[in-house]
C-alpha positions as CSV (number, residue, x, y, z in Angstrom):
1,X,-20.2,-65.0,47.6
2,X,-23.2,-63.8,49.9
3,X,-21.4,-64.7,52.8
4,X,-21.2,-61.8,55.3
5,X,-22.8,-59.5,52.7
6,X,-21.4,-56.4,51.6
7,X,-17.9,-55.0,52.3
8,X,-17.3,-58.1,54.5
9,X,-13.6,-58.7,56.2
10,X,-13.5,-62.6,55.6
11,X,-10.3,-64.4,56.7
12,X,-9.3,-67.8,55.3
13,X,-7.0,-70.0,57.8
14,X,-4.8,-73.1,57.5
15,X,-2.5,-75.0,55.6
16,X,-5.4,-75.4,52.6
17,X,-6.2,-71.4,52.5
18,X,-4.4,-71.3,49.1
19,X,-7.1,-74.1,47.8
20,X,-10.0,-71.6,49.6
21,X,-8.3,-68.9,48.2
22,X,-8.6,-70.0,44.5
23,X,-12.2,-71.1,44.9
24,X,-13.0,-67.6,46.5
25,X,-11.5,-66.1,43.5
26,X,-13.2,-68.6,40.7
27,X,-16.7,-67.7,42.7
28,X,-16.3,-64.3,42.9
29,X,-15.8,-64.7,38.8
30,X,-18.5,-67.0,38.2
31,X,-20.8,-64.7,39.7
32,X,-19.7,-61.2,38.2
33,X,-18.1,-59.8,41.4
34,X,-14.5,-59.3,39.1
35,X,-12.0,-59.9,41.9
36,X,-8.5,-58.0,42.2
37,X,-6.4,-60.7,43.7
38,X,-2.8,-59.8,44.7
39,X,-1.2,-63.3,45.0
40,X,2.2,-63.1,47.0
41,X,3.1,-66.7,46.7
42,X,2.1,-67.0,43.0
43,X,-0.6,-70.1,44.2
44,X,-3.7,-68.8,42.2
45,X,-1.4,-67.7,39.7
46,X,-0.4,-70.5,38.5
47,X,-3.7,-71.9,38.5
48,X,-6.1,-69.6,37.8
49,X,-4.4,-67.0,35.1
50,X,-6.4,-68.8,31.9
51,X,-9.5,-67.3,34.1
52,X,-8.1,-64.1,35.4
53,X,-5.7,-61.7,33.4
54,X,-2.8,-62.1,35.2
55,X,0.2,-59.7,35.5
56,X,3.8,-59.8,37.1
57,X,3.5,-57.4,39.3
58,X,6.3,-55.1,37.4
59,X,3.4,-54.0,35.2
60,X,2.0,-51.8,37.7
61,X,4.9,-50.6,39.8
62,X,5.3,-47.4,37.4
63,X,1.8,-46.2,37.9
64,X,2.1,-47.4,42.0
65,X,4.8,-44.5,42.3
66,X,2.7,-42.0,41.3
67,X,0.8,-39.8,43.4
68,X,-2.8,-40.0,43.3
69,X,-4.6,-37.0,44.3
70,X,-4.8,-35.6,46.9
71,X,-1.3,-36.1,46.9
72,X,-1.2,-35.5,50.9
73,X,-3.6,-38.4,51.4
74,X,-1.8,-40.6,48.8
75,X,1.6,-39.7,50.6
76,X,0.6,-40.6,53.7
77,X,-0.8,-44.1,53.1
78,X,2.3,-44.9,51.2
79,X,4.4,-43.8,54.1
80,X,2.2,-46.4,56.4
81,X,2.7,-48.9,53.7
82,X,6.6,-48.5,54.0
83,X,6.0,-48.6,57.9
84,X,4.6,-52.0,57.2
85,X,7.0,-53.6,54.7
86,X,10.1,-52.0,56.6
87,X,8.7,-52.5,60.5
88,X,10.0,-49.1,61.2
89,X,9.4,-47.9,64.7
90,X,7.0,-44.7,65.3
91,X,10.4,-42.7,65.5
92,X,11.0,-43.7,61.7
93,X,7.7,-44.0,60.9
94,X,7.3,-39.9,61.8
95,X,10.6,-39.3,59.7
96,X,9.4,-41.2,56.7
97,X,5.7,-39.2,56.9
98,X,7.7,-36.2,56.6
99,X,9.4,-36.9,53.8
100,X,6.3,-38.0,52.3
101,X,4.9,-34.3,52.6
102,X,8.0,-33.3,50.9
103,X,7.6,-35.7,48.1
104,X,3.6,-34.7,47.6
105,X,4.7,-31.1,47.7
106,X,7.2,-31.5,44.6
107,X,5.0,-34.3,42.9
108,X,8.2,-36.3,42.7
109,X,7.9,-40.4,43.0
110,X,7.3,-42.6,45.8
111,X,10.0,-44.8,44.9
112,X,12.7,-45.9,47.4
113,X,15.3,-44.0,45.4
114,X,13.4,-40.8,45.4
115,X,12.3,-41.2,49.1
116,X,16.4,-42.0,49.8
117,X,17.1,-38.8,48.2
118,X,14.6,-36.7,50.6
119,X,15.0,-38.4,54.4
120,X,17.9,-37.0,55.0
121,X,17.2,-33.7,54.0
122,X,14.0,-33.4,55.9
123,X,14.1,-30.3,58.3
124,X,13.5,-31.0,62.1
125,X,15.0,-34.8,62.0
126,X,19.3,-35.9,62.6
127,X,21.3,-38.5,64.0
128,X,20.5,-42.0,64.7
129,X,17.0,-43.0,63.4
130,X,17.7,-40.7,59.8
131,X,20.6,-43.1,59.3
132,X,19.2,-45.8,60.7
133,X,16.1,-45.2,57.9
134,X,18.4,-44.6,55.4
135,X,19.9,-47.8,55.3
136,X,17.0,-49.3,55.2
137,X,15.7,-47.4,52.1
138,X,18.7,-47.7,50.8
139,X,19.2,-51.7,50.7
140,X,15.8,-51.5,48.6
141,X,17.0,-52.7,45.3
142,X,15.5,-53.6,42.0
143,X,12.6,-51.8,41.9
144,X,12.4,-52.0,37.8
145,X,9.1,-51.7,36.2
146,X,8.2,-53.8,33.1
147,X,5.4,-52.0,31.5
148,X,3.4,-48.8,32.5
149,X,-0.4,-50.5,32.8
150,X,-2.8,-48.0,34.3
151,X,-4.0,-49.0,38.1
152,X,-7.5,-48.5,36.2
153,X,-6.8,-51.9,35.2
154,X,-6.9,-53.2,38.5
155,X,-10.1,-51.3,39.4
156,X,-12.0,-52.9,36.6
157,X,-11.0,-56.3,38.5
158,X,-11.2,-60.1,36.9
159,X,-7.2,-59.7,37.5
160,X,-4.1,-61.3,39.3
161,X,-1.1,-59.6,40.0
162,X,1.7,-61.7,40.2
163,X,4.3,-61.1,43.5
164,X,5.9,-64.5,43.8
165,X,8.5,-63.2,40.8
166,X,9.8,-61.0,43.4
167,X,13.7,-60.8,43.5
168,X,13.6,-61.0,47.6
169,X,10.6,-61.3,49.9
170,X,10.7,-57.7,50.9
171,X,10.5,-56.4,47.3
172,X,7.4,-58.5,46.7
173,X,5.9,-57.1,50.5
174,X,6.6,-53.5,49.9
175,X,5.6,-53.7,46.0
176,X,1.9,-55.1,47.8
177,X,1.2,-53.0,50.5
178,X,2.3,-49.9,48.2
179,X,-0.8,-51.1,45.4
180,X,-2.6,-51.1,48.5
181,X,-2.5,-47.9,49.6
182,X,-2.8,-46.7,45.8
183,X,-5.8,-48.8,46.0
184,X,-7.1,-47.2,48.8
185,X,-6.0,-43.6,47.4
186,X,-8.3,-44.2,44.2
187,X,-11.1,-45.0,46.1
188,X,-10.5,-41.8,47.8
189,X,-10.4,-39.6,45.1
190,X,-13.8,-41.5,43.4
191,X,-12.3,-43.7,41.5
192,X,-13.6,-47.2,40.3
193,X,-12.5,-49.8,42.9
194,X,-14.1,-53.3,42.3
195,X,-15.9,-55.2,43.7
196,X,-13.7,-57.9,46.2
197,X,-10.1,-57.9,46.9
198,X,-8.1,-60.8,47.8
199,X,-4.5,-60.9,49.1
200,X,-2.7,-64.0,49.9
201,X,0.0,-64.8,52.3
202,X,-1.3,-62.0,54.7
203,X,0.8,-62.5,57.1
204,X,3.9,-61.2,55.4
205,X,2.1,-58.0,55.1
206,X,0.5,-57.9,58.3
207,X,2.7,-59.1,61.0
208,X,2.0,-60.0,64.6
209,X,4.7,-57.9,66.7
210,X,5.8,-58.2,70.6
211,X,5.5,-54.6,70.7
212,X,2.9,-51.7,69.2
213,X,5.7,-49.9,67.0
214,X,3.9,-48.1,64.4
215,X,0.0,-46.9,64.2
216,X,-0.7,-49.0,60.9
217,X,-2.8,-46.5,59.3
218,X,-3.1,-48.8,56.3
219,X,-4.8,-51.4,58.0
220,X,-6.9,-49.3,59.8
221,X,-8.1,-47.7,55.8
222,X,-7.9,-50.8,54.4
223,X,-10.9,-52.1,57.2
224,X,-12.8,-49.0,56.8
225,X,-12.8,-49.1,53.1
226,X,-16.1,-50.2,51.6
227,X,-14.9,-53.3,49.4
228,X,-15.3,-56.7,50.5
229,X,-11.9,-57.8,51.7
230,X,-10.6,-61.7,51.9
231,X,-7.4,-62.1,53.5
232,X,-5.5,-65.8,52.8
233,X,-2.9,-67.3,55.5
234,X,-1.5,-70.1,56.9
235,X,0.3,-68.9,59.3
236,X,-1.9,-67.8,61.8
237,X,-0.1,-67.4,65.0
238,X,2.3,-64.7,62.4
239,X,-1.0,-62.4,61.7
240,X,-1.7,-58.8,63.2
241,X,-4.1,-59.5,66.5
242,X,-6.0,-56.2,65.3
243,X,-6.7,-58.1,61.7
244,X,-7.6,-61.1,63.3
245,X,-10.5,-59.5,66.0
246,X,-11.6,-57.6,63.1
247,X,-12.6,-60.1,60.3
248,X,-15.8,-62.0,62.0
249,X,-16.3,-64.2,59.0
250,X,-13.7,-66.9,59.0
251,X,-13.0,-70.3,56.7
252,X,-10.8,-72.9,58.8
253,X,-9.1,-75.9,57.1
254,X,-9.1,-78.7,59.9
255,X,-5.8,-78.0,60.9
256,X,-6.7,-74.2,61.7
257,X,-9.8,-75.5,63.7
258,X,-7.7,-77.1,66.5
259,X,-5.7,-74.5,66.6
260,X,-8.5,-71.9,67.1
261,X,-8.2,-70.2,70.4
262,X,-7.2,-73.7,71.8
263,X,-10.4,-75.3,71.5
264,X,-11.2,-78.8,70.1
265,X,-13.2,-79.0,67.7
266,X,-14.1,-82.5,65.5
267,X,-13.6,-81.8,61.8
268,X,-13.3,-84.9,59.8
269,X,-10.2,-84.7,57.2
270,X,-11.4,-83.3,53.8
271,X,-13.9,-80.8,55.6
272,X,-14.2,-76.9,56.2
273,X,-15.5,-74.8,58.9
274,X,-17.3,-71.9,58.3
275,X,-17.7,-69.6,61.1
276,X,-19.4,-66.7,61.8
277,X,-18.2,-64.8,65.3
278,X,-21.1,-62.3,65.0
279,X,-23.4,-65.2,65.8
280,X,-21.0,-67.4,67.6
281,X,-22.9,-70.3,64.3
282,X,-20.4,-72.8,62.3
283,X,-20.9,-74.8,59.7
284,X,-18.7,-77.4,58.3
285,X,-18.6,-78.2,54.0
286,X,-16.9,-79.7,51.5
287,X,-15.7,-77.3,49.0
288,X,-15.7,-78.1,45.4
289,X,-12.8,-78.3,43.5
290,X,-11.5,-75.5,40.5
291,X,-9.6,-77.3,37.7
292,X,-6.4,-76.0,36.7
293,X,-6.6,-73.4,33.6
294,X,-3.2,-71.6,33.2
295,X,-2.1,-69.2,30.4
296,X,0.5,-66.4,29.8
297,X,1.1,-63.1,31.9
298,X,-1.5,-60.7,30.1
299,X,-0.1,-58.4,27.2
300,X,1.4,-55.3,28.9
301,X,2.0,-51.7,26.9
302,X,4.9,-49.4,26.9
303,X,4.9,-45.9,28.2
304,X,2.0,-43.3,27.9
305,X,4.2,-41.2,25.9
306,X,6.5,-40.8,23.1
307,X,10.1,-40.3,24.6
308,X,13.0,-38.8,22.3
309,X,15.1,-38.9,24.8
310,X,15.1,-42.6,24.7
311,X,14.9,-42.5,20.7
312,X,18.0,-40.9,21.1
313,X,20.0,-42.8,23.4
314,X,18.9,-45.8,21.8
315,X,20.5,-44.2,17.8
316,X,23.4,-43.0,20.1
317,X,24.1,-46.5,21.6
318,X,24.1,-48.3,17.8
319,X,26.0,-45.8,16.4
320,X,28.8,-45.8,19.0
321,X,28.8,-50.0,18.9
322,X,28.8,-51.9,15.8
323,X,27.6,-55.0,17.3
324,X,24.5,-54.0,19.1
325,X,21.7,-56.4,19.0
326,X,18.1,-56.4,20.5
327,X,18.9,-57.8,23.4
328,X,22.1,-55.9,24.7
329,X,20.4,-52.6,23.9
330,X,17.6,-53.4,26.4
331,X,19.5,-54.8,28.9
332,X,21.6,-51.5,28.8
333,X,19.1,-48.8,28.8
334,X,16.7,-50.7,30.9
335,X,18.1,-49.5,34.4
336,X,16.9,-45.7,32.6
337,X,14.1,-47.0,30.9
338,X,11.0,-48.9,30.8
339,X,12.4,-52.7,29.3
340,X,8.1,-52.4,27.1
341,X,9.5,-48.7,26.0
342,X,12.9,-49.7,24.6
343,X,11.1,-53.0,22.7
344,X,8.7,-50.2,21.4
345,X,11.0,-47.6,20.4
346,X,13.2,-50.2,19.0
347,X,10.1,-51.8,16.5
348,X,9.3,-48.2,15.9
349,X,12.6,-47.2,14.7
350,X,13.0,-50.6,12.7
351,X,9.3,-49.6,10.8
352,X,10.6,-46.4,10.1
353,X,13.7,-48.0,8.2
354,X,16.3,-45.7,11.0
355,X,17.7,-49.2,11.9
356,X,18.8,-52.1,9.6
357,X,19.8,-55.6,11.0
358,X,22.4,-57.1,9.3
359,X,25.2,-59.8,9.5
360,X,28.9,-58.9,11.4
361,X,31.9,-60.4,12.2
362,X,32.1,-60.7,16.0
363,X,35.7,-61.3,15.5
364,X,35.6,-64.8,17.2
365,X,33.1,-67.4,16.2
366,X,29.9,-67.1,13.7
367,X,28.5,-63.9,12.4
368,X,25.6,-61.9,14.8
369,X,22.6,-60.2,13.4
370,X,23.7,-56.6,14.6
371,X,21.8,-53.3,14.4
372,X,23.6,-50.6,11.9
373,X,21.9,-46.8,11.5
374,X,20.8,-46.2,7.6
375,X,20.7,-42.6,6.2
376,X,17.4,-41.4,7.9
377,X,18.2,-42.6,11.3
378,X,21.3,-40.8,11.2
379,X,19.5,-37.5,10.1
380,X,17.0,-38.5,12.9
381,X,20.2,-38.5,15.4
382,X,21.4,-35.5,14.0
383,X,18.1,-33.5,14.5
384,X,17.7,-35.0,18.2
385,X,21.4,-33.4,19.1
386,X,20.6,-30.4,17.7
């Protein structure tokens, strides 16, 4: 973990970077530097998570949507992150900065449905690229948070969040480069930031285009920022030339060495290269393999606060159906609410004897354990319309 010393940019390239990525990762624990890993492809995931916490990356999206202060800064990063996950053109990319300043001036969220309900109200900017934005924004679906976990977690590091769950690619791309820049934003405002960050897959986040479209001002923080960064991919000839020139420490599978800037270079099968541009000095290794430990997503919690507004909607929804049961009240309030903060309200309610689960004819077929309100829940209802 000493190589390039601190706040090093150190790429790892070829078809094996998800093997260097895990062993980065399992070093970087072994030796107390508590790595933040955001796994897009759900590779170290899926071996490493008995030795990191690991997270779907649902936990965090609550907390990602809110602004850190200064909420300017904060805005601005996550309008360059939405450049990035979107490839918006600098015409867009000025619209969606605007209506960043609008969103850090009313503290509202940065969520794709808030920002759709602001572009097209931002003064200065019509016609063809405000449509043209809004559709994109707009086709952003399923952006439902699990849990509410604090991004302090992250800080703290000796974690993996979890992309590869994803319902499309670009929800899992946009979901990344937006804990990014609230990465970035924490640092800014003196926060605890770790130690090392790894992202895999960087290529979906950091794309090589024909064509300077944007200014990617979240690269250009996220190379600045004084936090050793290791970016995974194996898909070189797809990376950002910019991210490329700018990480001089680089760890080649043999595949990636013959591709390197077209020269040949011998590497027997089974090796690594490790090359330092700075010096123009390689040095080829074996690395050592990290056995498999696996284990369940980390416990998550529900919301920071109490919420009667759910406790009601949740006494108005069992009332109104006789056959409600655990499951079909969370997956109908979940769209509204936190999916952790209906599961809590729903224990909470069941400890304070509001709810009773008892047997009911479904009408067809075997009886179903179904919620019913007792006396105190229906006082409790009572008070909560009144």
């Amino acid at each position: 973990m000493d190589v390039g010393g601190p706040a090093s940019k150190v790429m790892l390239l070829g078809s094996k970077s998800r093997d260097l990525a895990a062993l980065v990762a399992f070093s970087a624990k072994e030796e107390g530097a508590a790595p933040t890993v955001f796994d897009l492809d759900g590779s170290l995931a899926n071996c490493l998570s008995g030795y990191l916490d690991t997270f779907d990356y649902r936990s965090f999206l609550n907390d990602s949507f809110r602004l850190e202060e200064p909420g300017a800064w904060h805005s601005q990063l996550a309008a360059a992150a939405y450049t990035l996950a979107l490839d918006l053109s600098s015409e867009e990319e000025a619209i969606i900065n605007s209506a960043m300043q609008v969103v850090a001036s009313d503290g509202t969220l940065l969520s794709p449905v808030s920002l759709h309900d602001i572009v097209g109200k931002v003064e200065g900017f019509r016609g063809f690229y405000v449509d043209k934005l809004s559709g994109k924004i707009g086709a952003l679906r399923l952006f439902d948070a699990v849990q509410d976990e604090d991004f302090g977690r992250l800080a703290q590091g000796n974690v993996i969040v979890d992309f590869h769950g994803a319902p499309y690619p670009q929800a899992a791309e946009l979901s990344a480069v937006l804990f990014l820049a609230k990465l970035l934003a924490v640092s800014h405002s003196g926060g605890r930031t770790g130690n090392l960050l790894l992202i895999t897959e960087a290529h979906r986040l950091f794309k090589s285009s024909p064509r300077l479209a944007h200014s990617n001002r979240l690269l250009t923080h996220l190379l600045d920022w004084p936090v050793t960064t290791v970016v995974s991919s194996g898909q070189q000839q797809f990376l950002d030339p910019l991210l490329l020139r700018s990480c001089p420490i680089r760890i080649c599978s043999g595949d990636a060495c013959y591709s390197y800037e077209g020269r040949q270079q011998n590497v027997l099968s089974g090796f690594f290269v490790l090359r330092d541009l700075r010096s123009n000095r390689s040095q080829s290794f074996v690395p050592r393999r990290v056995p498999t430990k696996t284990a369940d997503y980390a416990s998550g919690k529900a919301g920071r606060c109490p919420n009667p507004g759910l406790t009601r909607l949740i006494l108005e929804e069992i009332d109104r159906f006789p056959l409600c049961t655990p499951e079909s009240v969370s997956r109908y309030i979940a769209p509204e609410f936190l999916p952790a903060d209906v599961a809590s309200a729903l224990s909470a309610l069941e400890r304070q004897g509001c709810l009773l689960v008892e047997p009911k004819d479904s009408g067809s077929g075997p009886k179903v354990f179904a919620y019913t309100l007792s006396d105190r829940g229906r006082r409790i209802l009572d008070e909560l319309r009144h």
